[in-house]
C-alpha positions, 0 to 999 in steps of 0.5 A, spaced: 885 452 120 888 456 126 883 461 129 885 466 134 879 468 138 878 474 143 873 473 148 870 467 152 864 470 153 856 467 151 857 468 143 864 467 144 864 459 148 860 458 141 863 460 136 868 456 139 864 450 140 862 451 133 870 452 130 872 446 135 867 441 132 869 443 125 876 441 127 879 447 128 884 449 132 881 455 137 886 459 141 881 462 145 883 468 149 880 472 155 883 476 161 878 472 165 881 466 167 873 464 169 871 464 162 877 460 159 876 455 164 868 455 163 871 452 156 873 446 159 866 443 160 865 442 153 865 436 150 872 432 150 872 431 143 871 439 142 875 441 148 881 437 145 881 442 140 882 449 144 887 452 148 885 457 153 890 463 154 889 469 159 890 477 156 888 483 156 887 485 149 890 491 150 896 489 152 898 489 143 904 486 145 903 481 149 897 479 144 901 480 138 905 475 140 899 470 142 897 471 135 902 470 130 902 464 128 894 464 127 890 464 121 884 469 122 882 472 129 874 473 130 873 478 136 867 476 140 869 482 144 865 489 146 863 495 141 869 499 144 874 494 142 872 494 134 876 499 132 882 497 136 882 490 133 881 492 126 888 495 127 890 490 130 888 485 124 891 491 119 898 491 122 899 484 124 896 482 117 890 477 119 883 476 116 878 478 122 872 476 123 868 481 128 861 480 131 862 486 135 856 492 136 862 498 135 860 505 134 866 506 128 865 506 121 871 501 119 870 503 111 876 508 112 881 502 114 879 499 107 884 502 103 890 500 108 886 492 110 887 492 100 894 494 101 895 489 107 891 483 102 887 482 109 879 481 109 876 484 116 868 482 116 865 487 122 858 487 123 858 478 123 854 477 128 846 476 128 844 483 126 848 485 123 851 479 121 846 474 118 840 480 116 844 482 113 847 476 108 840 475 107 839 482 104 846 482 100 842 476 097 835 479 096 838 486 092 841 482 088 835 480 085 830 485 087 833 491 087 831 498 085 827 497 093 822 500 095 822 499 102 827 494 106 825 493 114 828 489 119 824 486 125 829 482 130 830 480 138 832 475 142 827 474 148 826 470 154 822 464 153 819 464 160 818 472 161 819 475 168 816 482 170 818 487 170 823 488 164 821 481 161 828 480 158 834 476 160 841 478 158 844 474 153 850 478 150 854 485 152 850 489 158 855 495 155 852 493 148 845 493 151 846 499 153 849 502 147 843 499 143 838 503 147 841 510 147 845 510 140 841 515 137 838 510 131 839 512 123 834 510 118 832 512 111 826 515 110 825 518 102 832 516 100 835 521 105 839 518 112 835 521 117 835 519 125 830 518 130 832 516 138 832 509 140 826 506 143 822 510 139 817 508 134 814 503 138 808 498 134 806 491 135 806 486 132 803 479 132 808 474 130 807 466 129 808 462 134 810 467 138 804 472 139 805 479 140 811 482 141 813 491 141 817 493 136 822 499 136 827 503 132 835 502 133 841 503 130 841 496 127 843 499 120 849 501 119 854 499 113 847 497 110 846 505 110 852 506 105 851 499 100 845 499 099 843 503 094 837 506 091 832 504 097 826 509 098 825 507 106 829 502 110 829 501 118 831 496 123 827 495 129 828 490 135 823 486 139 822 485 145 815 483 149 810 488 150 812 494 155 820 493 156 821 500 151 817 504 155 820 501 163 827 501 159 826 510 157 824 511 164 830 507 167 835 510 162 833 518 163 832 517 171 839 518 171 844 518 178 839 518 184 843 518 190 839 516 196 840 509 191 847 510 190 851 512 196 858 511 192 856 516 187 857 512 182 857 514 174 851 514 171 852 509 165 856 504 172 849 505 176 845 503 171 850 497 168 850 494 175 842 495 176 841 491 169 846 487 171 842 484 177 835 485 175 837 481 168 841 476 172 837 469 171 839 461 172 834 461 166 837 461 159 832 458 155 831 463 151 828 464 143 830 468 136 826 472 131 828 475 125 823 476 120 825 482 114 820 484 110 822 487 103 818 491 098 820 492 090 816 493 083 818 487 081 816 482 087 816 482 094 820 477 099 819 476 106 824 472 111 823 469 117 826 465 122 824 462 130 829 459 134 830 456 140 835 455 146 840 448 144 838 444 150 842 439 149 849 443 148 846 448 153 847 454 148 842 459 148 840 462 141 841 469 141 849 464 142 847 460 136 845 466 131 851 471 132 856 466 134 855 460 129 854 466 123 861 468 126 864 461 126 860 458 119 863 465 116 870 464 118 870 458 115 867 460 108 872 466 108 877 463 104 873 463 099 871 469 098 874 473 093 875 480 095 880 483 101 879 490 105 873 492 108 867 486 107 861 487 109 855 481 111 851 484 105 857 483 101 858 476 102 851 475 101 852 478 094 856 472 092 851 467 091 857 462 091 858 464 098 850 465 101 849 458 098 854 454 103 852 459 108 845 457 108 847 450 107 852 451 114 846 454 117 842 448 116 847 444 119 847 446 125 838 447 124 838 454 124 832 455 118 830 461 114 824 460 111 824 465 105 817 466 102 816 471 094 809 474 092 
């Protein structure tokens, strides 16, 4: 399979190391000649199998060309591109596989992705992405629910004041994450609260206690999933971090700290940026989602760790080999247009060999009824 992959950043090196040891021909695509070049340093065996090409992606004619002749593009770009690229997808007829955080609902370019005979999968990353083939698969079985919630987080394994975080994926998504006001439901009815709200902690095993907060996590799982009394998202982060993270995001532009005058959303880009700026990138995963119905109750849960050995982080493994396994499974998949996460998980043909992919790679999820 020929993949044509946009952006070379933390997710998408691995996505591109999972592809290329499958065997698959990678063009991978950036316009930060560093970031190609960084794909050089995988395995020999692996590397032979890519080629690295710099680009802007909105250059659609130069990009039109580059891809022509690929199988399927998984975009491991900004939530800013997520719209872009699936028109993209759409007039170059290819199936898509994003893992990107976009404000947009793609379900609108469903009946053209149809008409086209395409598959565009968005939201296949961590989560969304394999939260959400798990819950596919659980409604299927479950359903009518009566409460869905997710807790998920990537953290550092070795914490640092003050914000005891470390960067593992787009500043500008984090960002996005935390100021998205945050949709859940609440008796039946879609309602909205702020990000960084509704704070509780929780002790998990191995780990310890952790803080909980809502955001925007849920998305096309709003529309899918039907007949839930109660469902919510919530990210982990350790104890602290939400409250630090409101007073920096509402203190706006202080000039005496910004000569430039810089924007405020720049100003605090860069901020984060220097202060999450680490040489540590052992970090761990959590995903843990709790799901209540009258017929019985399910609990999932996973605890992963930075890849020593490949030098990958785990917030990497989790959204990018989500990305890479679906990509892979992808012909299989009977259906085109708008896909889903919670659609592939749906099809148990699908969910089994993707949990079988997962336990390749020793990404476990431990599923427990009661």
């Amino acid at each position: 399979m020929k993949v044509a992959l946009l952006g070379c950043g933390a997710q998408g090196k691995a996505i591109a190391y999972d592809l290329a040891a499958n065997n698959h021909s990678v063009l991978a695509i950036d316009q930060n000649e560093k970031a190609c070049r960084s794909l050089k340093n995988l395995p020999k065996r692996v590397a032979n199998n890519i080629l690295a090409k710099t680009c802007d992606v909105e250059d659609k004619q130069k990009l039109g060309s580059l891809i022509q002749n690929v199988d399927i593009i998984v975009s491991a770009l900004p939530g800013r591109y997520g719209k872009y690229i699936w028109k993209l997808a759409i007039e170059t007829k290819k199936n898509l596989v994003d893992i990107s955080y976009a404000p947009d609902d793609p379900f609108g370019l469903d009946k053209e992705a149809q008409r086209r005979n395409i598959k565009i999968v968005v939201d296949a990353g961590f989560a969304p992405g394999l939260s959400n083939i798990l819950i596919g698969n659980a409604y299927t079985k479950l359903a009518p629910i009566e409460k869905i919630t997710i807790y998920v987080g990537g953290l550092p394994q070795k914490p640092k004041l003050p914000l005891k975080y470390t960067l593992t994926w787009s500043i500008e998504d984090l960002i996005e994450e935390y100021t998205r006001p945050a949709r859940i439901i609440r008796d039946y009815k879609i309602v909205t609260v702020p990000a960084l709200s509704g704070i509780e902690l929780l002790k998990i095993p191995r780990l310890g206690e952790v803080e909980c907060f809502y955001t925007d996590g849920l998305r096309t799982l709003l529309k899918t999933i039907k007949n839930v009394k109660n469902m919510e998202e919530k990210t982990i982060r350790y104890p602290g971090h939400a409250e630090l993270m409101k007073e920096l995001l509402n203190y706006g532009n202080p000039p005496q700290l910004n000569p430039r005058r810089l924007k405020p959303k720049e100003f605090i880009v860069n901020f984060l940026k220097e202060i999450l700026r680490s040489n540590d990138n052992r970090d761990l995963t959590v995903l843990i989602i709790k799901i209540k119905s009258s017929k019985k109750n399910q609990t999932g849960f996973c605890l992963d760790y930075y890849d020593q050995k490949h030098a990958i982080t785990s917030m990497a493994r989790m959204t990018g080999y989500t990305a890479s396994i679906i990509a892979q499974l992808l012909s299989g998949y009977p259906y085109t247009g708008i896909i889903t996460p919670e659609h592939l998980g749906m099809n148990l043909n699908f969910y089994n060999l993707f949990l079988k992919e997962l336990k390749n790679r020793k990404i476990k999820i431990n599923i427990s009824e009661h």
